[in-house]
C-alpha positions in Angstrom: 8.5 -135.9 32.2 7.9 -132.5 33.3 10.9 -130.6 32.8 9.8 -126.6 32.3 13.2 -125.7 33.4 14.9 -127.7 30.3 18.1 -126.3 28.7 18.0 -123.8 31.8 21.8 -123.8 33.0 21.9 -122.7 36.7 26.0 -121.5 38.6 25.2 -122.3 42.0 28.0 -121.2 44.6 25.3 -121.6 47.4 26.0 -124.3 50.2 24.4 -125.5 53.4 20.2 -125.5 52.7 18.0 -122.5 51.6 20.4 -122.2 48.9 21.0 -125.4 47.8 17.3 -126.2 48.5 16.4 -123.4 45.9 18.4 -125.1 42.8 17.1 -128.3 43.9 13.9 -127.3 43.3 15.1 -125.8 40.1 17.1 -129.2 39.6 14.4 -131.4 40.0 12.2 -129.3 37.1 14.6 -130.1 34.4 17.6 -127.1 34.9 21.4 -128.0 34.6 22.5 -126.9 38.3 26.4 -127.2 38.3 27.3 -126.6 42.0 30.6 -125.0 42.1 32.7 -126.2 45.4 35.8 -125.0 47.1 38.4 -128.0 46.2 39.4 -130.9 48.7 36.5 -129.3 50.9 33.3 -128.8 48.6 29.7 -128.0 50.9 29.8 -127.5 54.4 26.7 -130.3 54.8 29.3 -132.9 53.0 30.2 -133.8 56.3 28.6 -134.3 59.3 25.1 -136.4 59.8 24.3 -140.1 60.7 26.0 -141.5 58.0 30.4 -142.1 59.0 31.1 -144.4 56.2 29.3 -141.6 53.9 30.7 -138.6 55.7 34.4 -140.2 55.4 33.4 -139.7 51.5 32.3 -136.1 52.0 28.5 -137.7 50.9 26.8 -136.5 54.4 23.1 -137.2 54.6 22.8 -133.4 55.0 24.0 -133.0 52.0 22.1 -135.8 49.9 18.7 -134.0 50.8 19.1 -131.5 48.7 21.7 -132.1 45.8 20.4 -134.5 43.8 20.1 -134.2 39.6 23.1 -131.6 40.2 26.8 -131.3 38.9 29.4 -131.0 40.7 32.5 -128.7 40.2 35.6 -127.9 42.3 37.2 -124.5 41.4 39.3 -121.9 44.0 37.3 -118.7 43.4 40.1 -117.1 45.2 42.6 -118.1 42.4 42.8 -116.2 39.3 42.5 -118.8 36.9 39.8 -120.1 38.7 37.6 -117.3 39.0 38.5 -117.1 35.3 36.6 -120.3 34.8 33.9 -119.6 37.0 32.9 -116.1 34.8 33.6 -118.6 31.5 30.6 -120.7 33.3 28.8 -117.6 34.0 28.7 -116.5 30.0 26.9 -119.9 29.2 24.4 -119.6 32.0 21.0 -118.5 32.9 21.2 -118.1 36.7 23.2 -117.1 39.3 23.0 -117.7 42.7 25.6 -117.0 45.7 24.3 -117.5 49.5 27.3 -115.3 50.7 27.0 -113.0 53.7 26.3 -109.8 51.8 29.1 -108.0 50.3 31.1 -111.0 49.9 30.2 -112.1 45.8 31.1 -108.4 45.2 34.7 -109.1 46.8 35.4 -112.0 45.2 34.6 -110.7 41.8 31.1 -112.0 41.0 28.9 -109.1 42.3 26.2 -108.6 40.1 26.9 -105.7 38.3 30.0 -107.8 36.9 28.0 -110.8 36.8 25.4 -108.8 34.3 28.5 -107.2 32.4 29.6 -110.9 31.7 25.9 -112.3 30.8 23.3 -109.5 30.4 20.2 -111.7 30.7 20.9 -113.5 33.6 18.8 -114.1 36.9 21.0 -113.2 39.7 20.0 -114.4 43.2 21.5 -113.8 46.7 20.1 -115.1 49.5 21.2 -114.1 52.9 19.9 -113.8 56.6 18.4 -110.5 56.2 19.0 -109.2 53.0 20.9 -107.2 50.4 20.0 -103.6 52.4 19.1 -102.6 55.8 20.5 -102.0 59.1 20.7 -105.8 59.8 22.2 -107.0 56.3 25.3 -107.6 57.4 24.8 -110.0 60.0 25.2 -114.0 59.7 22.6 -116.1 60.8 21.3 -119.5 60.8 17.6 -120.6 61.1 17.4 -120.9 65.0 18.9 -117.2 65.2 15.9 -116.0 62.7 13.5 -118.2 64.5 14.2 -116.0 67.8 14.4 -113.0 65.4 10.9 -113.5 63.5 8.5 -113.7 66.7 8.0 -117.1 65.9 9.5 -118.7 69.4 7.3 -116.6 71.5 3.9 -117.9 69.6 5.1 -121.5 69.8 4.8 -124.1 72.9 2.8 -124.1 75.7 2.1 -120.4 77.7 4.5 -120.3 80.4 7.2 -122.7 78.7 9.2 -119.7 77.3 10.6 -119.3 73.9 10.2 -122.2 71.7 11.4 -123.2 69.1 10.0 -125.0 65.7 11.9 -128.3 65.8 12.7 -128.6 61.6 14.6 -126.2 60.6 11.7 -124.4 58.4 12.9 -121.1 57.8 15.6 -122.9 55.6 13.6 -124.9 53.6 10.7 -122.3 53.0 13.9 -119.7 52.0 14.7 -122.3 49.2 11.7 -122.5 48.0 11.2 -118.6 48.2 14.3 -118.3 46.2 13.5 -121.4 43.5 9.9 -119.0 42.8 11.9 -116.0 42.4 14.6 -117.4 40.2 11.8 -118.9 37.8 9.6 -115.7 38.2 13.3 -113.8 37.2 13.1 -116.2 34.1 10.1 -114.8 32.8 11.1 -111.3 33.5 14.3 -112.0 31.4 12.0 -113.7 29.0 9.8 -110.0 28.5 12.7 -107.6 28.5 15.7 -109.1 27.7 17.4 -107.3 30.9 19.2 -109.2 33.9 17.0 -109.4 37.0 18.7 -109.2 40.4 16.7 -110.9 43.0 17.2 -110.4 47.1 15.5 -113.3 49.0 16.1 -113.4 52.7 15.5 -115.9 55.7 13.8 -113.3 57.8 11.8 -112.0 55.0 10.7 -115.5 54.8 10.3 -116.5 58.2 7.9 -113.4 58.6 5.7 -114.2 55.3 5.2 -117.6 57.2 3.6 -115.8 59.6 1.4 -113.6 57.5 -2.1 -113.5 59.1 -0.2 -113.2 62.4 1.3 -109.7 61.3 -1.6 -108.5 59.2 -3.9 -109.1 62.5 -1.0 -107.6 64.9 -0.5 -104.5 62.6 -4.2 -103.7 61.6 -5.5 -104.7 65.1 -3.2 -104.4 67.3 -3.5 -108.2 68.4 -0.2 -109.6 70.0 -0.2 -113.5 69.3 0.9 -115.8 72.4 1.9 -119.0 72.8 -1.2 -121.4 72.4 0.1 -124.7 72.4 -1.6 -127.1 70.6 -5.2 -125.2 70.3 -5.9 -123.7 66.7 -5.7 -120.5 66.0 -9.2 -120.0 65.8 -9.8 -120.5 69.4 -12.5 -122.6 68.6 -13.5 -124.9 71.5 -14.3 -127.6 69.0 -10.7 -127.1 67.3 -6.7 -128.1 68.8 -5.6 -131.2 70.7 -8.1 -133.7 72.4 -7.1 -136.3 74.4 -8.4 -139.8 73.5 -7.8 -143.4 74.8 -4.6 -143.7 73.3 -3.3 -140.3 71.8 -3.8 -137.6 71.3 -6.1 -136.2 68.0 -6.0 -132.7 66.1 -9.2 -131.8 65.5 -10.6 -128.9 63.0 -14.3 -127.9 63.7 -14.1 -123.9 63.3 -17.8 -123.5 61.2 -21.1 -123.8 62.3 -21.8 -127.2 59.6 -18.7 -128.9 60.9 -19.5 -128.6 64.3 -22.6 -129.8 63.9 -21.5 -132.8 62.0 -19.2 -133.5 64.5 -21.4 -133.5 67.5 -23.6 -136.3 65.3 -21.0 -138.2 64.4 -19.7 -138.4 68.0 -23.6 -139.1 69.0 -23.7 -135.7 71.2 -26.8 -134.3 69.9 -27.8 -133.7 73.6 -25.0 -130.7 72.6 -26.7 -129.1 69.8 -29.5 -129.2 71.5 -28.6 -127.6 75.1 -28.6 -123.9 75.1 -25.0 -123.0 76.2 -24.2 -123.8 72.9 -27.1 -123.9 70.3 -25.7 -120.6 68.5 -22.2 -119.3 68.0 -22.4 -116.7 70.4 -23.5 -119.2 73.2 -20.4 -121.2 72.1 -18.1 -118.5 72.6 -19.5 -117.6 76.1 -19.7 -121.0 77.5 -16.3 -122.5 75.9 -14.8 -124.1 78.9 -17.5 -126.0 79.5 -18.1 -126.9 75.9 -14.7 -128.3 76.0 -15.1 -130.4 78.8 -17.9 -132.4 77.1 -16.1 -132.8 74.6 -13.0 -134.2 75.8 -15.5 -136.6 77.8 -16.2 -138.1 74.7 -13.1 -138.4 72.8 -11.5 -140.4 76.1 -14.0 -143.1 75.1 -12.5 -144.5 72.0 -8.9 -144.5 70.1 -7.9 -141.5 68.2 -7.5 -143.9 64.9 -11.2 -145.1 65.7 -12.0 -141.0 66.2 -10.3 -140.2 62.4 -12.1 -142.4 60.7 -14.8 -141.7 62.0 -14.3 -138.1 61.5 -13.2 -138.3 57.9 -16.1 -140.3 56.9 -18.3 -137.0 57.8 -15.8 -134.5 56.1 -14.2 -132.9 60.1 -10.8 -132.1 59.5 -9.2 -134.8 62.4 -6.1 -136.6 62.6 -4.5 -138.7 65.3 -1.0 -137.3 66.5 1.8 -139.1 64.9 5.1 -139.5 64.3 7.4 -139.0 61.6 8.0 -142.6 60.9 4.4 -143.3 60.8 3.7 -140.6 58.4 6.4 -141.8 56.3 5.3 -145.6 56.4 1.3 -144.0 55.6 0.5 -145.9 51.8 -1.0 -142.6 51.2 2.8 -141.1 51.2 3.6 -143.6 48.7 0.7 -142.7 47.0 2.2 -138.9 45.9 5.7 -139.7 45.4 6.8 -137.3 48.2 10.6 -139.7 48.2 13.0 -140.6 45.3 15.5 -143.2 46.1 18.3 -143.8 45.0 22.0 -146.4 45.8 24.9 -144.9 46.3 28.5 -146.4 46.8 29.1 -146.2 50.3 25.5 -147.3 52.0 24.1 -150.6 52.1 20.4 -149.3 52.1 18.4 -147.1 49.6 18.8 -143.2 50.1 15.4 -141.6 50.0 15.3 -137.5 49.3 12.5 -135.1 48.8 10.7 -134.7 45.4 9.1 -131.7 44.6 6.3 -131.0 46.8 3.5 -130.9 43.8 2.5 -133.2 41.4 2.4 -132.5 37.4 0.0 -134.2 35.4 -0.8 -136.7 37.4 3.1 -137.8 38.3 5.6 -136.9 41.0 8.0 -134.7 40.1 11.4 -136.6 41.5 15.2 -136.8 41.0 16.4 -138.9 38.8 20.9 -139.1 39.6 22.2 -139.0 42.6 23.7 -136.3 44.7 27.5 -135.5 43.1 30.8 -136.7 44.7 33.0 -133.9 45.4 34.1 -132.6 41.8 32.7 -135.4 39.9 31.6 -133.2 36.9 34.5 -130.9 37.0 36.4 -132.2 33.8 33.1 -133.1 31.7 31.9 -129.4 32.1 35.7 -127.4 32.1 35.8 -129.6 28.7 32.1 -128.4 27.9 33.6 -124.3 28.0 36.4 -125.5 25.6 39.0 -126.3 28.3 41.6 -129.3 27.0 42.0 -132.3 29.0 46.0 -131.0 29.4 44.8 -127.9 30.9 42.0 -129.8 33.5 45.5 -131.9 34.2 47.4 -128.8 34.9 44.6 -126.9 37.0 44.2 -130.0 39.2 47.7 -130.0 40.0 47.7 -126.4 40.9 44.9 -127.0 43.1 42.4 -124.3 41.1 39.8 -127.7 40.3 
C-alpha cells in the first residue's frame, strides 16, 4: 500500500469541504486524521444531502465525500476541560489544521503561536476565504462568493449571458488540495529544521492560481479575457464545440500536424489544399469560413463515430457527456477514481473519491468508512491516558 504519510497524526477542527478535503487527501496517503467535532452537532455537511435516512444519522452524503479513513472525536472547545484535551491531542500530533474565519483559533486558545508553544514541530494550517492578512481577511465566504470574486464568472458562459458561474463547486475542492500540498510540503520543512511551519492557504488565492495563464496574459499584456463559451482558448477555428448528428463534440486541433491530421481523417483534403487556409496565417484571416466547413462535416456522422475516429489519429476529441456516462466509462473503472464502501443506514454501496493519482501502478483509495459522530472519541481520549471513568464523566458533562 502506499502510505507516505504513515505514523503522521493530523488534529483537524476543519468542517464543510476545502478543509476536510485537505486531510482527506492526507487520510487517504496513510496519516491518522482525528476530526475533532462540536458534540450532539459534529460537521456542518452531516446533514443535509439526498440521503434522509442518512442525514437522520448525521451521515449526509456531503459529508461521506470527504471523511473517509478519519476518526472521529466530539469535544466542546469552548469548555475548559475540553480544550484541555484538544492541546493534550495537539502534543502527540504532527498537524494542525483549523478552517475558522481568521482570528477565531487565536480566540479559542489554539492560535498558532500557542499551538507551537504546546508542539514545536508541528505544521499548522489555516485555511480561510482570503487569508491570514489583508484588507479582505476578515470576511466569510463560500465558493460561489469567490467564484464572483476571482473573475472567474465573467470568463465563463456564452458572451451576452452575464456572469456565470462554474457549476461544481471547484474552488473548494482545488483549496483542499492546495492545503493537503502545503501540509506535506510543511512536513518536509519540519523534517530540515526542526521548527513549526505555519501555513496560510486561501480560496481566492486558489481560485486565482486556477486561472494562471489568464492573469499572467492580463498583467503582462494587458489582455482582458471574456466569456467564450464553449470555443478553446486558443481561438483556434479547428478547436471548441462542433455540432454533430447527435451531440455535440469538443475538439482540440490548435497545431499545424493536428490539423492537418484532422482534415485527413475527416477526408477534407480539399481544405489543406485551398488557399484560405493552406498556412497558419491564412487560417487566422479566413476563420469564419474555415469554421463553417468544418461544422459541415462533423453534422454528417455521430460524435461517438467522430471520437473514435479522432483518437485513432492522435486529435484530442471527445463527445459531450454527462456525468453519469463518465462515471459508467470502463475506462473510470480502469483508474480506481471510486472506493466503495456499506454503511448502516443505506441499502446501496457508497462510492467516494480516491486520490486523484495513481502509485505504482494502484489507486490510492480509502479503506473505512466515514466516522459516526464521536465514534473514536473514547478509543483516542484513552490513547492520551484518559480512564474510561473520566470519558464517563466528560460525556455526561457534555465536554465529549
Amino acid at each position: 500500500m502506499f502510505q507516505p504519510l504513515k505514523g503522521v497524526r493530523v488534529i483537524d477542527l476543519s468542517q464543510v469541504l476545502a478543509g476536510p478535503y485537505a486531510t482527506y487527501q492526507l487520510a487517504l496517503m496513510g496519516a491518522e486524521v482525528i476530526k475533532i467535532e462540536k458534540p450532539g452537532e459534529g460537521d456542518w455537511t452531516r446533514i443535509g444531502g439526498l440521503l434522509p435516512k442518512l442525514t437522520e444519522r448525521r451521515m449526509a452524503s456531503s459529508y461521506l465525500t470527504q471523511n473517509a479513513d478519519k476518526k472521529s472525536v466530539t469535544l466542546d472547545l469552548k469548555n475548559p476541560k475540553g480544550l484541555e484535551i484538544a492541546k493534550r491531542l495537539i502534543a502527540s500530533a504532527d498537524v494542525f489544521v483549523e478552517n475558522f474565519k481568521p482570528g477565531v483559533a487565536e480566540r479559542l486558545g489554539l492560535g498558532f503561536e500557542v499551538v507551537k508553544a504546546i508542539k514545536p514541530d508541528i505544521v499548522y494550517c489555516s485555511i480561510s476565504a482570503y487569508g491570514q492578512n489583508g484588507p479582505w481577511s476578515g470576511r466569510p465566504a463560500y465558493d460561489h462568493v469567490i467564484q464572483g470574486m476571482c473573475g472567474i464568472m465573467l470568463t465563463t458562459g456564452k458572451p451576452g449571458d452575464g456572469p456565470t458561474k462554474v457549476g461544481a463547486p471547484y474552488i473548494d475542492f482545488a483549496t483542499g488540495m492546495n492545503a493537503a500540498q502545503a501540509i506535506m510540503a510543511g512536513l518536509l520543512e519540519v523534517r530540515r529544521t526542526g521548527k513549526a511551519v505555519e501555513v496560510d492557504v486561501a480560496m481566492l488565492d486558489t481560485a486565482l492560481m486556477l486561472m494562471a495563464s489568464l492573469m499572467t496574459q492580463h498583467m503582462t499584456a494587458g489582455w482582458m479575457p471574456t466569456q467564450s463559451g464553449n470555443e478553446a482558448w486558443s481561438a483556434s477555428p479547428s478547436s471548441g464545440a462542433f455540432e454533430t448528428k447527435d451531440g455535440v463534440l469538443m475538439l482540440a486541433a490548435n497545431n499545424v500536424p493536428q490539423f492537418i491530421r484532422l482534415c485527413k481523417a475527416i477526408d477534407r483534403d480539399d481544405i489543406l489544399a485551398d488557399a484560405r487556409w493552406n498556412t497558419p496565417a491564412a487560417v487566422k484571416a479566413n476563420a469564419a469560413s474555415l469554421r463553417e466547413a468544418l461544422n459541415a462535416t462533423f453534422l454528417t456522422r455521430t460524435a461517438d463515430e467522430w471520437e473514435a475516429l479522432l483518437a485513432k489519429v492522435d486529435v484530442p476529441a471527445a463527445r459531450v457527456r454527462s456525468l453519469d456516462e463518465t462515471l459508467s466509462e470502463a475506462h473510470i473503472a480502469a483508474r480506481g477514481l471510486l472506493s466503495e464502501f456499506r454503511i448502516e443506514g443505506h441499502d446501496g454501496p457508497i462510492h467516494v473519491p480516491s486520490m486523484s493519482f495513481r502509485a505504482n501502478g494502484e489507486a490510492v483509495t480509502a479503506h473505512a468508512p466515514p466516522p459516526e459522530l464521536g465514534a473514536d472519541t473514547a478509543g483516542v481520549l484513552q490513547g492520551i491516558g484518559i480512564s474510561e471513568g473520566e470519558i464517563d464523566a466528560l460525556r455526561s458533562a457534555g465536554v465529549i
